[in-house]
C-alpha positions as CSV (number, residue, x, y, z in Angstrom):
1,X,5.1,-1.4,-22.1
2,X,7.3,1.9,-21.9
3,X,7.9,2.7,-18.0
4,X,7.8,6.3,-18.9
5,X,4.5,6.3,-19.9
6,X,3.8,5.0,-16.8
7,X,5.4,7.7,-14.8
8,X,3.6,10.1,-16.8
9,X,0.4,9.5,-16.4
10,X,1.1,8.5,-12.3
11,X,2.3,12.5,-12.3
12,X,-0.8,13.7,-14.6
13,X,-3.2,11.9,-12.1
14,X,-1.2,12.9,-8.9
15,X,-3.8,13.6,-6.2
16,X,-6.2,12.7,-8.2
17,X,-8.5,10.5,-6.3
18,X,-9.4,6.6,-7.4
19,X,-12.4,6.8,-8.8
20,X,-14.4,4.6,-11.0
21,X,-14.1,7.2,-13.1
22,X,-10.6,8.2,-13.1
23,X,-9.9,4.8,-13.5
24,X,-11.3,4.4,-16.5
25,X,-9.7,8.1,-18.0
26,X,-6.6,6.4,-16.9
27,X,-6.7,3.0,-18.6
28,X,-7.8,4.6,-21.8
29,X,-5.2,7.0,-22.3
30,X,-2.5,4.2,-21.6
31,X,-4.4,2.2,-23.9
32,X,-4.2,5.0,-26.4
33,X,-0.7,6.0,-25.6
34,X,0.9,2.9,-25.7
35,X,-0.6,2.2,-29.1
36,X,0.6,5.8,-30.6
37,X,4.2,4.7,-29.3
38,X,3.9,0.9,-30.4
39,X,3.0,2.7,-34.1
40,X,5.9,5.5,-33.6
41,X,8.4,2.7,-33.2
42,X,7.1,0.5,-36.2
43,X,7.9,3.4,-38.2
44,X,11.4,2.9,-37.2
45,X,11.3,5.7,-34.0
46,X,14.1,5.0,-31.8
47,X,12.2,4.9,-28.1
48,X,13.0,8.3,-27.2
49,X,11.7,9.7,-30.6
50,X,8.7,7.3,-29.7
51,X,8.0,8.7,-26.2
52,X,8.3,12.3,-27.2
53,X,5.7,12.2,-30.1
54,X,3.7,9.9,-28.1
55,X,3.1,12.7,-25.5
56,X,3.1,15.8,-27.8
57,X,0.1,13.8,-29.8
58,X,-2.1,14.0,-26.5
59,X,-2.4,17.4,-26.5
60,X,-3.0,19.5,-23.5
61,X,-4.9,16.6,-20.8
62,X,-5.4,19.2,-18.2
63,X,-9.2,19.3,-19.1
64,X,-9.4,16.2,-19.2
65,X,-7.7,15.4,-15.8
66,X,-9.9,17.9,-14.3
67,X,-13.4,16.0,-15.0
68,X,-11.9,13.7,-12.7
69,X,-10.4,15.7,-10.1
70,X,-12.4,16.1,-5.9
71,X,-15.4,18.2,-5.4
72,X,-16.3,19.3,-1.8
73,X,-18.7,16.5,-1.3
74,X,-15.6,14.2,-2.1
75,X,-13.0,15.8,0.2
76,X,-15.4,16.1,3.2
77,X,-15.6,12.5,2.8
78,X,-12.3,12.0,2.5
79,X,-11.6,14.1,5.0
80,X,-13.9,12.0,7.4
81,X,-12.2,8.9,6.4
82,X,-9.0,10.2,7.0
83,X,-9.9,11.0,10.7
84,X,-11.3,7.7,11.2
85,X,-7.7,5.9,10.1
86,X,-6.0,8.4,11.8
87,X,-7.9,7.3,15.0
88,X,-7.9,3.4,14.7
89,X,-4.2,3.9,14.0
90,X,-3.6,5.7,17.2
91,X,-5.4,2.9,19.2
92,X,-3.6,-0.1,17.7
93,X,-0.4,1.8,18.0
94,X,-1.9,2.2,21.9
95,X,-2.7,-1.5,22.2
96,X,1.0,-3.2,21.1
97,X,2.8,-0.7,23.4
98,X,0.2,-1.5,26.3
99,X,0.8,-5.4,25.1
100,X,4.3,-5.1,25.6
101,X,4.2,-2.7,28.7
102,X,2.6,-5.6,30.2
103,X,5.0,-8.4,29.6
104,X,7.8,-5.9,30.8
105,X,5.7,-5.3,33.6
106,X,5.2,-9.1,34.5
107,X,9.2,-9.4,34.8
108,X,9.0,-7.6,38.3
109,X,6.9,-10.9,39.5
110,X,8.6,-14.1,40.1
111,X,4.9,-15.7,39.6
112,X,5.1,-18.0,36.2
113,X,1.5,-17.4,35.9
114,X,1.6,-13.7,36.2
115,X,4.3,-13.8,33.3
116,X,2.1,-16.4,31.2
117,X,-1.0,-14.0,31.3
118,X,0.8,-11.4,30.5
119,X,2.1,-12.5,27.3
120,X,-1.4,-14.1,26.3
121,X,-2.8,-10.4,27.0
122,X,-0.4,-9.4,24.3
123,X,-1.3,-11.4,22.0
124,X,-5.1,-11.0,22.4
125,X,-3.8,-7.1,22.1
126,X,-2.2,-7.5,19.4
127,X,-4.2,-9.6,17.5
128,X,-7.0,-7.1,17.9
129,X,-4.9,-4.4,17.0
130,X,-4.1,-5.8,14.1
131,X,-7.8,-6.8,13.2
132,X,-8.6,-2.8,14.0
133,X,-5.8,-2.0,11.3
134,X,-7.2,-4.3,8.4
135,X,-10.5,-3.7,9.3
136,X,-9.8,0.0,9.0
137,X,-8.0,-0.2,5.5
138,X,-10.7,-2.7,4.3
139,X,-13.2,-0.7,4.8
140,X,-11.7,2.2,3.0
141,X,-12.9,2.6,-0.1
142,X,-9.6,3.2,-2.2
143,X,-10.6,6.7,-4.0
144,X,-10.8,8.2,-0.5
145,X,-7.6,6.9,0.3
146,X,-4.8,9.8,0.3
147,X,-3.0,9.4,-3.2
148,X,0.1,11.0,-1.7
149,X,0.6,8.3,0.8
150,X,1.9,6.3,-2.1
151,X,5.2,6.3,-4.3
152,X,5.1,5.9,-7.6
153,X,6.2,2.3,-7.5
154,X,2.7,1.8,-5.4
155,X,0.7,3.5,-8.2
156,X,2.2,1.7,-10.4
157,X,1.4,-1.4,-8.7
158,X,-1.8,-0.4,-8.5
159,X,-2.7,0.2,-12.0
160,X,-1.8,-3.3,-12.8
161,X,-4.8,-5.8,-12.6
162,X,-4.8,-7.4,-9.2
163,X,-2.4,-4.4,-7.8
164,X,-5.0,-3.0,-5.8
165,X,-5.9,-6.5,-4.3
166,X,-2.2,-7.9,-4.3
167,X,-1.0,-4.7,-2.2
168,X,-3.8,-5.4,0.6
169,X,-2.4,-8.7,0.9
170,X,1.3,-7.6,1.2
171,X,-0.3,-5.0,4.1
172,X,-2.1,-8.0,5.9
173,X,1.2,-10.0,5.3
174,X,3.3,-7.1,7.1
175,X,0.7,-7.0,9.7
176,X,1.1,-10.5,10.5
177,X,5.2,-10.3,10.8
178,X,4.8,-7.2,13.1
179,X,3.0,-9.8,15.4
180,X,4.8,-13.3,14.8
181,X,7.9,-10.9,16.1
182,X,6.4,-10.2,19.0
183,X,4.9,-12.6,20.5
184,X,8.4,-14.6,19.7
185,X,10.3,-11.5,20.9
186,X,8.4,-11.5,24.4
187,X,7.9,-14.9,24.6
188,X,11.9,-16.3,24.1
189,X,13.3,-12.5,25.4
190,X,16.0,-13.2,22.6
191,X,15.8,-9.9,21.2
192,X,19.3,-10.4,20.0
193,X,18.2,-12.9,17.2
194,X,14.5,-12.8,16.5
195,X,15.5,-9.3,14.2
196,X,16.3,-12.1,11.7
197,X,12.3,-12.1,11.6
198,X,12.5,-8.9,9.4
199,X,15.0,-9.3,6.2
200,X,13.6,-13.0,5.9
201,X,10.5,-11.2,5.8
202,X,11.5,-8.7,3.6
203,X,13.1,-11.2,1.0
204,X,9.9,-13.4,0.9
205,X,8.0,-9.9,0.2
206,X,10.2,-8.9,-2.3
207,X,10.1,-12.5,-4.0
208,X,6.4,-12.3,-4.1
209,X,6.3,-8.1,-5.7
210,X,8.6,-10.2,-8.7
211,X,6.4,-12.9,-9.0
212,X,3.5,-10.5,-9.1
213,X,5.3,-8.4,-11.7
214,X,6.3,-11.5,-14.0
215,X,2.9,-13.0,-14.1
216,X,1.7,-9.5,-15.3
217,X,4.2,-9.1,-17.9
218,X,3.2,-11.7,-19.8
């Protein structure tokens, strides 16, 4: 499939909530562009020649892009969702600094069990911050999610089938690094080497994006 036919409909449908609807708008015309292409290079186009007719046979799409564009209705709810993220964000953000406040906190005591609670209360902390964080993208349904808090390597992802699912999963799998590196930070104080938590992490996410990408290209 042409990337650039990707990249141009991820900039015609820029803000443009995920809707049922605009889902649908979207598949079919890269159904229908990719087949226009497909025929232009059959006919001996080279890709460029392809590309360009491709898009100048679609006309004007405006019109059709704004069928699928907010209403009012939709951005007060979106709005509404927006707030409510914003707000569970601040109070996980709130629990792992109180978490780790607390372990620092426990270093002025020479009491082992002092020190032992404190590091269990960062856990429970962060494990509920955490929970408050998926929870909170869960729940949200993904057409009130903000569009621009994406690149266009996410909506790219995302129009693949499984994207949507596959990029929650990458989010819980972040999630769950942020707090295997703390509790091992605060519990072994060997901030000097438990960093090496974060490019092994990165390399296993990246190894699973390719797999994810190769299983769709087939």
């Amino acid at each position: 499939m042409n990337q650039r036919i990707e990249r141009y409909l991820s900039a015609l449908f820029a803000g443009v909530p995920r809707t049922e609807k605009a889902r649908e708008l979207r598949e079919e015309l890269l159904a229908n562009m990719t087949e226009r292409y497909e025929d232009y290079l059959r006919q001996g186009k080279s890709e460029t020649e392809a590309y360009s007719l491709t898009v100048a046979s679609m006309g004007d799409l405006d019109e059709a892009i704004a069928q699928v564009r907010p209403d009012e209705d939709f951005r007060r709810e979106a709005q509404r969702y927006r707030l409510r993220s914003a707000r569970n964000t601040a109070i996980a953000v709130a629990g792992y600094i109180l978490g780790a406040a607390l372990v620092v906190g426990s270093a002025l005591f020479q009491a082992e069990a002092a020190q032992i609670t404190a590091v269990v209360l960062l856990l429970v902390l962060a494990a509920a911050s955490t929970a408050l964080l998926v929870y909170t993208h869960m729940s949200t349904p993904p057409e009130y999610r903000d569009p621009d808090d994406e690149d266009e390597d996410d909506r790219a992802l995302l129009a693949r089938p499984g994207g949507a699912a596959f990029q929650a999963a990458m989010k819980l799998y972040w999630l769950v690094v942020l707090v295997i590196y703390l509790a091992v930070s605060f519990v072994t104080f060997s901030w000097g080497t438990t960093w090496v938590i974060w490019p092994v992490a990165a390399v296993i996410s990246a190894i699973c994006r390719a797999v994810f990408e190769l299983r769709n290209a087939r």
